[in-house]
Backbone as CSV, one residue per row, in Angstrom:
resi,resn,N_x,N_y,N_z,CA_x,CA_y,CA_z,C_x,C_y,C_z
1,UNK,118.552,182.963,157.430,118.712,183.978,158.444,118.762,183.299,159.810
2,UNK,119.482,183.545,160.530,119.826,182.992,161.546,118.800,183.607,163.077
3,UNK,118.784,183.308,164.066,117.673,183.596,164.851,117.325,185.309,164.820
4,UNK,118.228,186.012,165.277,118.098,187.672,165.139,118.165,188.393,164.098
5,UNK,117.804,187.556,162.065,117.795,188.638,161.340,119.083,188.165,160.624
6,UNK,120.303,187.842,161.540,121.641,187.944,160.707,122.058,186.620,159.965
7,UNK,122.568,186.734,158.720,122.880,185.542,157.850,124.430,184.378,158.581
8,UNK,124.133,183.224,158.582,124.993,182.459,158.888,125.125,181.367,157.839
9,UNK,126.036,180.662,158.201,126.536,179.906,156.694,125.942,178.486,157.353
10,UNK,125.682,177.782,156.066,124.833,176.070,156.496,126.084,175.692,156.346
11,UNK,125.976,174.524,157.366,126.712,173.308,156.886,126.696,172.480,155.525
12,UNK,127.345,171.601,155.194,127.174,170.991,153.940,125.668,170.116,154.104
13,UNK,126.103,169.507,155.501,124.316,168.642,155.644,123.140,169.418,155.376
14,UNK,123.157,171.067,155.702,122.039,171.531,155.678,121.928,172.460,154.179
15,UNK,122.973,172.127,153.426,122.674,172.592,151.830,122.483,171.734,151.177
16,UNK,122.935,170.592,151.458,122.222,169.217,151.071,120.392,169.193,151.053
17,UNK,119.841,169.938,152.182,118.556,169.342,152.902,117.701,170.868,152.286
18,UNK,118.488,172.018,152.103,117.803,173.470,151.414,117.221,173.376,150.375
19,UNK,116.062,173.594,150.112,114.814,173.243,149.050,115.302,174.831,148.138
20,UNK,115.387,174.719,147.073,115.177,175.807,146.439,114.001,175.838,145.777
21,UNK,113.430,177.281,145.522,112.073,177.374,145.428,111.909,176.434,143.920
22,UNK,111.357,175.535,143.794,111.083,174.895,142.492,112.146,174.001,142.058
23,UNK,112.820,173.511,142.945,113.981,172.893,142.624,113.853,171.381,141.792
24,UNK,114.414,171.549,141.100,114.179,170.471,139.642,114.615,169.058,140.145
25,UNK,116.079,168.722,140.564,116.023,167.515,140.755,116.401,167.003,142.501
26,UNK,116.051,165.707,142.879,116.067,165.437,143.973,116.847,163.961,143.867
27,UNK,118.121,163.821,144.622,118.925,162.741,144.131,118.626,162.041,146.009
28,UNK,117.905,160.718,145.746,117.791,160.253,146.939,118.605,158.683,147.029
29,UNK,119.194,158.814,148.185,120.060,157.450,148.179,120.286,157.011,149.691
30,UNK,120.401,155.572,149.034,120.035,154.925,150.979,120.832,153.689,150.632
31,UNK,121.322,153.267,151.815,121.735,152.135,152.135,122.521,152.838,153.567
32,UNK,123.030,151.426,153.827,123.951,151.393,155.318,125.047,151.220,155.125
33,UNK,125.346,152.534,155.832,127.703,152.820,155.560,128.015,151.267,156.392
34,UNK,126.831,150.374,157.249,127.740,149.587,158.212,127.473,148.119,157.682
35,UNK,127.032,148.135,156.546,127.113,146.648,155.992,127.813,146.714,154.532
36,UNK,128.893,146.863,154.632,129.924,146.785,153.424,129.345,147.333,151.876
37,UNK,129.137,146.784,151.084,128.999,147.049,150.077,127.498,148.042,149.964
38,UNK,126.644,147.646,150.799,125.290,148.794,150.785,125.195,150.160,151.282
39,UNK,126.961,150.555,151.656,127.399,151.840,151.660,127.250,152.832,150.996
40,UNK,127.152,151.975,149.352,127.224,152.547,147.952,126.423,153.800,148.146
41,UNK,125.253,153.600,148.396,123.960,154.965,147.755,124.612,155.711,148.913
42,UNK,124.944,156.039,150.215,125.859,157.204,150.969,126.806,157.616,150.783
43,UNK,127.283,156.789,150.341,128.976,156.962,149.535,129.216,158.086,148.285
44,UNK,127.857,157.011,147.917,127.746,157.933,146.400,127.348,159.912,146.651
45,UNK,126.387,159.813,147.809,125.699,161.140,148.072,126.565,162.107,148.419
46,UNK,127.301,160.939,149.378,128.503,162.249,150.140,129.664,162.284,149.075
47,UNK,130.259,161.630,148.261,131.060,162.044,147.019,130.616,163.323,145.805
48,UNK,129.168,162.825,145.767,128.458,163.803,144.711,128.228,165.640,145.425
49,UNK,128.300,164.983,146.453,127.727,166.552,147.139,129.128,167.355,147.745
50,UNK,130.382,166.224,147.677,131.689,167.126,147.166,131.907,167.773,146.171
51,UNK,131.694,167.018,145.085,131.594,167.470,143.484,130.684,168.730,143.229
52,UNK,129.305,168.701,143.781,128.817,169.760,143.535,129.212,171.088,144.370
53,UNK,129.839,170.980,145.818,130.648,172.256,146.397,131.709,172.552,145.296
54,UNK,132.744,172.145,144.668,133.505,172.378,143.630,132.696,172.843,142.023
55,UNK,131.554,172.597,142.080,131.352,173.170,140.820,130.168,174.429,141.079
56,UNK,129.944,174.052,141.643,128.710,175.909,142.335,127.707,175.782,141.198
57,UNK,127.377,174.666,140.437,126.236,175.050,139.222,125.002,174.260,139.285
58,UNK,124.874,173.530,140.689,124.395,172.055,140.960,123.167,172.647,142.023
59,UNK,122.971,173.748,142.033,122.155,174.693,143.356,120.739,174.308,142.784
60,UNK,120.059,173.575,142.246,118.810,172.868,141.946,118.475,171.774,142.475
61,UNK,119.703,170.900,142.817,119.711,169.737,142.820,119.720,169.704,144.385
62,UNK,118.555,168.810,145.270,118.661,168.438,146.356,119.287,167.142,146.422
63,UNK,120.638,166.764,147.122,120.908,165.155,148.149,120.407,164.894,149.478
64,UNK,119.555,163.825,148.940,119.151,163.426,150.536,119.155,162.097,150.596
65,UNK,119.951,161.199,152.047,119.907,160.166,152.310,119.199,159.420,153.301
66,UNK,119.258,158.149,153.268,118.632,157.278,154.534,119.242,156.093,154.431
67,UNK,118.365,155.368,155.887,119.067,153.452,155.509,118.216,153.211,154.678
68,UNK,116.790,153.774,154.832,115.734,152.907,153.443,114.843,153.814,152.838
69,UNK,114.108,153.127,151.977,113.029,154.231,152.027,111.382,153.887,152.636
70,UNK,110.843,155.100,153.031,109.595,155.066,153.950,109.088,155.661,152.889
71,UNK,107.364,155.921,153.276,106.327,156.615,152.858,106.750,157.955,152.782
72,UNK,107.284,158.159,154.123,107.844,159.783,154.116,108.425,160.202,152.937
73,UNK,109.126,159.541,152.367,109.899,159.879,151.101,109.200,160.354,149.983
74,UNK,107.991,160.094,149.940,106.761,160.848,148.905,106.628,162.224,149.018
75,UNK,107.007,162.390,150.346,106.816,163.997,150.713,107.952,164.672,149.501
76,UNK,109.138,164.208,150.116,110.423,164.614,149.324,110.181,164.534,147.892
77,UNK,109.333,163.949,147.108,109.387,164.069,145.744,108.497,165.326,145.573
78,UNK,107.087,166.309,146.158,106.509,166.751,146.120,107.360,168.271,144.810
79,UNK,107.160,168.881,143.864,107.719,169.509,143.391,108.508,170.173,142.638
80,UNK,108.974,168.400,142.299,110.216,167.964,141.813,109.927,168.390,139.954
81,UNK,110.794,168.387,139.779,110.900,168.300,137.898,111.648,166.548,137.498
82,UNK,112.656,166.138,138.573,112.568,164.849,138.142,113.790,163.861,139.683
83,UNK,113.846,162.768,139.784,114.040,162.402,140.781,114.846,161.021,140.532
84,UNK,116.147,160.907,140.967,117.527,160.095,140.820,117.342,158.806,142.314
85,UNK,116.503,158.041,142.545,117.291,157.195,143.533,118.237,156.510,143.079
86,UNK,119.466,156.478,144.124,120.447,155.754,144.066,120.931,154.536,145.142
87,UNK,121.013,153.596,144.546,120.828,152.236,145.765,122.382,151.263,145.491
88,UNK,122.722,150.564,146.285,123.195,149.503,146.213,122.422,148.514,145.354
89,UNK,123.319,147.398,144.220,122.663,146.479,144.227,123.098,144.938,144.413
90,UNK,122.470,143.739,144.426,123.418,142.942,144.800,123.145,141.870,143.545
91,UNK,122.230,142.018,142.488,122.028,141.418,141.334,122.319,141.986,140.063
92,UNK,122.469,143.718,140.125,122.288,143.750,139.129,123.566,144.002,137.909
93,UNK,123.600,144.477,136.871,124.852,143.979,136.061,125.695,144.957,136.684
94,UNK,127.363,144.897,136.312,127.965,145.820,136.803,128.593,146.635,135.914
95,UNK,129.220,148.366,136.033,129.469,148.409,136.997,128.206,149.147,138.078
96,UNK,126.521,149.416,137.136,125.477,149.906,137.349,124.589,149.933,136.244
97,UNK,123.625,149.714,136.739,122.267,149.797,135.995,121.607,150.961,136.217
98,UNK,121.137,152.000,135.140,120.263,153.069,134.685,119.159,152.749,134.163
99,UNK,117.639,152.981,135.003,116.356,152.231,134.064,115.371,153.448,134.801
100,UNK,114.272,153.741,134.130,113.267,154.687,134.084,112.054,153.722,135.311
101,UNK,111.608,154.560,136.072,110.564,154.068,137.316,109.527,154.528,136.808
102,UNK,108.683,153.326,137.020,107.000,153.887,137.426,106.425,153.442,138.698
103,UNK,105.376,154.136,138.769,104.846,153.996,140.141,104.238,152.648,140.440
104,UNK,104.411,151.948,141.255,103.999,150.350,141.606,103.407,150.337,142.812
105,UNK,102.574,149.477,143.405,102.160,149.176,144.533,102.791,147.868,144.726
106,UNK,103.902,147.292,144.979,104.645,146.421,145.003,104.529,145.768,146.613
107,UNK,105.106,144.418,146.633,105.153,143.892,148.295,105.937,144.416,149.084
108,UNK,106.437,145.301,148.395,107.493,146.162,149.931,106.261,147.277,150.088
109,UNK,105.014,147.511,149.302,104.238,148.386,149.854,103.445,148.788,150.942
110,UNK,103.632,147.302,152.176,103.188,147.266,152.977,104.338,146.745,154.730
111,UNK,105.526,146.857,153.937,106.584,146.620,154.967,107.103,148.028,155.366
112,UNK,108.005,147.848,156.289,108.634,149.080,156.484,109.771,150.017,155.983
113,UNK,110.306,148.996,154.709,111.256,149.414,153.720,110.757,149.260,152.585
114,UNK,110.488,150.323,151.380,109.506,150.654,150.592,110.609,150.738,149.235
115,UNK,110.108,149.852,147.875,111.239,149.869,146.861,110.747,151.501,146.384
116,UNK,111.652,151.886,145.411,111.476,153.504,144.624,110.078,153.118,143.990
117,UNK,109.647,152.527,143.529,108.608,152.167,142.529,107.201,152.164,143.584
118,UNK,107.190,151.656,144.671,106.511,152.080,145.588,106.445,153.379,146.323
119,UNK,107.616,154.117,146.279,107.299,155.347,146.600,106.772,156.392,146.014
120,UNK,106.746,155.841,144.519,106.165,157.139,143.514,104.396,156.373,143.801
121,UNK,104.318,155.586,143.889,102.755,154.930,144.300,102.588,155.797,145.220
122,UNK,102.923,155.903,146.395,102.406,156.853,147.850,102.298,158.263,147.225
123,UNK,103.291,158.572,146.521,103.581,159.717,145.869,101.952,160.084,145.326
124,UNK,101.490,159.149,144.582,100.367,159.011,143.635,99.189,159.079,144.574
125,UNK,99.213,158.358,144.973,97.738,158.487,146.136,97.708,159.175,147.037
126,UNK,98.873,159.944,147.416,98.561,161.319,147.802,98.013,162.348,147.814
127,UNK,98.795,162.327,146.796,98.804,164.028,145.740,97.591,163.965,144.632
128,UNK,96.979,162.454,144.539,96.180,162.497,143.408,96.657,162.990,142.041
129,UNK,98.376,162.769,142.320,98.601,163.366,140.394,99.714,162.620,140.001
130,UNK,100.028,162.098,139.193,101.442,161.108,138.419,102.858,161.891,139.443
131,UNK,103.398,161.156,139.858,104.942,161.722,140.473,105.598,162.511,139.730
132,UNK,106.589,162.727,139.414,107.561,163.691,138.939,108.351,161.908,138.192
133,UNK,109.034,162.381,137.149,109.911,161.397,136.176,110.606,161.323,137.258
134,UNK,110.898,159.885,137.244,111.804,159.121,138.216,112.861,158.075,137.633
135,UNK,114.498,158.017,138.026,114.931,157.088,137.601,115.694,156.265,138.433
136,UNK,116.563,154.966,138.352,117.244,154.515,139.433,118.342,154.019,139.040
137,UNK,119.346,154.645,139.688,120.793,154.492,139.565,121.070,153.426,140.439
138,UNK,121.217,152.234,140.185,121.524,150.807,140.894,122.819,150.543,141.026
139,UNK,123.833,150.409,141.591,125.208,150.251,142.056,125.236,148.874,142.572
140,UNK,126.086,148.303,141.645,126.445,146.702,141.810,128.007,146.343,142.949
141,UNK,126.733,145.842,144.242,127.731,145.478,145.127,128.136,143.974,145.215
142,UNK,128.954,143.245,146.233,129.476,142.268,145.791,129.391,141.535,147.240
143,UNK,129.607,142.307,148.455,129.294,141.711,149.774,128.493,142.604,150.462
144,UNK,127.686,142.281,151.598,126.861,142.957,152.258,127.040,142.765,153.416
145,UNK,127.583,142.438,154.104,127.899,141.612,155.698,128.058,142.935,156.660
146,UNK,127.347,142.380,157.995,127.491,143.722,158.934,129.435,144.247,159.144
147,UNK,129.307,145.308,158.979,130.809,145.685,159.455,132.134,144.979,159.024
148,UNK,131.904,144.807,158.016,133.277,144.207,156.293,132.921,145.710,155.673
149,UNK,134.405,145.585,155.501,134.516,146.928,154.490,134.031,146.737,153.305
150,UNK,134.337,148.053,152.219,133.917,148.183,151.371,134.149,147.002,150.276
151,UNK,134.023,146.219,149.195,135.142,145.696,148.036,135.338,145.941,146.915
152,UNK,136.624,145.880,146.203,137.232,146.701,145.625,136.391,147.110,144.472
153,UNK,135.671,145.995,144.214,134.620,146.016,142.874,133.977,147.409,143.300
154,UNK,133.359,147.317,144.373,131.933,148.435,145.047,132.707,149.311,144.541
155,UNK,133.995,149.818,144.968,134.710,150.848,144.895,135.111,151.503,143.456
156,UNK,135.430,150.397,142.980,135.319,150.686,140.976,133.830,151.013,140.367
157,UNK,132.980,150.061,140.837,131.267,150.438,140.486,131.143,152.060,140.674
158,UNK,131.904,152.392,142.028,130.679,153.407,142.563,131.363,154.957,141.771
159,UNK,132.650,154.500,141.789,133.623,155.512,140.514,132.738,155.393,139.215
160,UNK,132.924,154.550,138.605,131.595,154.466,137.505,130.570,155.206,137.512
161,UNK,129.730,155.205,138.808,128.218,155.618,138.766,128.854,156.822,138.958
162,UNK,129.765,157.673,139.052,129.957,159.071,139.812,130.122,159.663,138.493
163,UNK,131.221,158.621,137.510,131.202,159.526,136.220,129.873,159.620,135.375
164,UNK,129.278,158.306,135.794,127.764,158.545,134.746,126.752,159.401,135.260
165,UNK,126.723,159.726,136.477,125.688,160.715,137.345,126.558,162.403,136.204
166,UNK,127.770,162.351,136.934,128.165,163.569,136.240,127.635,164.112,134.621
167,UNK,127.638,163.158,134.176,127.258,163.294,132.638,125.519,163.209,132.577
168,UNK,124.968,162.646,133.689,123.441,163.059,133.708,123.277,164.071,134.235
169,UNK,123.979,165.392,135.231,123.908,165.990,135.700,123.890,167.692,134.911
170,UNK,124.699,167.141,133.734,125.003,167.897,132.538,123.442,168.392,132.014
171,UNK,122.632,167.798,131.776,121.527,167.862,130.983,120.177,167.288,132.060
172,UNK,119.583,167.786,132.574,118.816,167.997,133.568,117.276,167.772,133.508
173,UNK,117.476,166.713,132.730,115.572,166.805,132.152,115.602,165.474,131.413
174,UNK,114.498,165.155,131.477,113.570,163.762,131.366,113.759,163.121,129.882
175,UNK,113.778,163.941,128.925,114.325,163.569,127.352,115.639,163.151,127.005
176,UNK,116.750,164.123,128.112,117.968,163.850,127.915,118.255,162.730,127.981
177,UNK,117.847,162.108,130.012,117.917,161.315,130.761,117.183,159.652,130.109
178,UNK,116.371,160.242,129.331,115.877,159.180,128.534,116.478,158.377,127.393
179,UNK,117.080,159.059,126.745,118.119,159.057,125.661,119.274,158.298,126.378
180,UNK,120.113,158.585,127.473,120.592,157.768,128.028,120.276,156.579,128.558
181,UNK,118.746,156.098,128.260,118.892,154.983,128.277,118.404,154.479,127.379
182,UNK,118.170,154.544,125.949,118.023,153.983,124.538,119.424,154.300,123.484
183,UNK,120.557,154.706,124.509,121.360,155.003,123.336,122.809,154.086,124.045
184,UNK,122.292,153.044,124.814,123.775,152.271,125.067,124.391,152.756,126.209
185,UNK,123.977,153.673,126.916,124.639,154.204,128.210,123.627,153.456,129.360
186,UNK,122.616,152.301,129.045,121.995,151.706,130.234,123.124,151.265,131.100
187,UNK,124.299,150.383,131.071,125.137,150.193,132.233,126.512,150.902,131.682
188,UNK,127.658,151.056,132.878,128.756,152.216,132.343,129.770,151.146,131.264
């Protein structure tokens, strides 16, 4: 509702950022559009959150991005039924890696850029209760350099991760999502 009562339409940023009451999954992704290949996890958000305006069935699912992740980001899991970070990577196999998170107190736990595995930790000593099932969609990049475009690989990877998100998107829960990764769908 808009200031006087009357309904106005969100932008895409702000249906991206609209909590639905109990909303099941939370797809968080970070990197920087301005160092080439660590574009991936924005790339990926703002592609996926085209896909879901075209399919209207995705209204559970929150996208939210950053350059990294903070403590703050514990907040954002609060609620959740289960939780997708999506990152650039620069080791891992290609054209992406799919693997199940637990909560860690890891050495980024005390810097200002915090791995996913550390954020379900903050998550934890928060809330005093286990996070919400967490997994991480890793996108295999190839250069990282300030202000170099994308490369072509990133660009084939991140097509990859869009069709394998789609097919996790299908089935919405922690057993499914699990199965996808004991049944040969760990990389695309």
């Amino acid at each position: 509702m808009g200031r006087f009562g009357t309904k106005r339409s969100l932008s895409l940023w702000e249906r991206g950022r609209v909590r639905v009451p109990g909303s099941g999954l939370l797809i968080l992704a970070c990197g920087n559009p301005s160092r080439a290949d660590d574009a991936l996890g924005p790339l990926f958000l703002e592609r996926l959150a085209a896909l879901r305006e075209q399919r209207g069935d995705w209204d559970d699912v929150e996208l939210l991005t950053d350059f990294q992740l903070q403590i703050e980001h514990a907040v954002d899991l609060e609620n959740r039924a289960l939780a997708l970070f999506v990152d650039a990577s620069v080791s891992g196999p290609s054209p992406y890696q799919f693997t199940r998170l637990q909560p860690a107190r890891d050495t980024s736990y005390t810097s200002h850029a915090l791995s996913p595995a550390a954020v379900l930790h903050v998550y934890q000593q928060i809330n005093h209760a286990p996070p919400p099932p967490a997994f991480q969609l890793a996108i295999r990049g190839e250069r990282f350099g300030l202000d170099e475009p994308m490369s072509v690989a990133a660009e084939t990877h991140l097509a990859a991760a869009l069709e394998f998100a789609g097919r996790l998107l299908t089935k919405r829960d922690v057993e499914s999502w699990e199965r996808m990764l004991f049944h040969g769908s760990l990389s695309g």
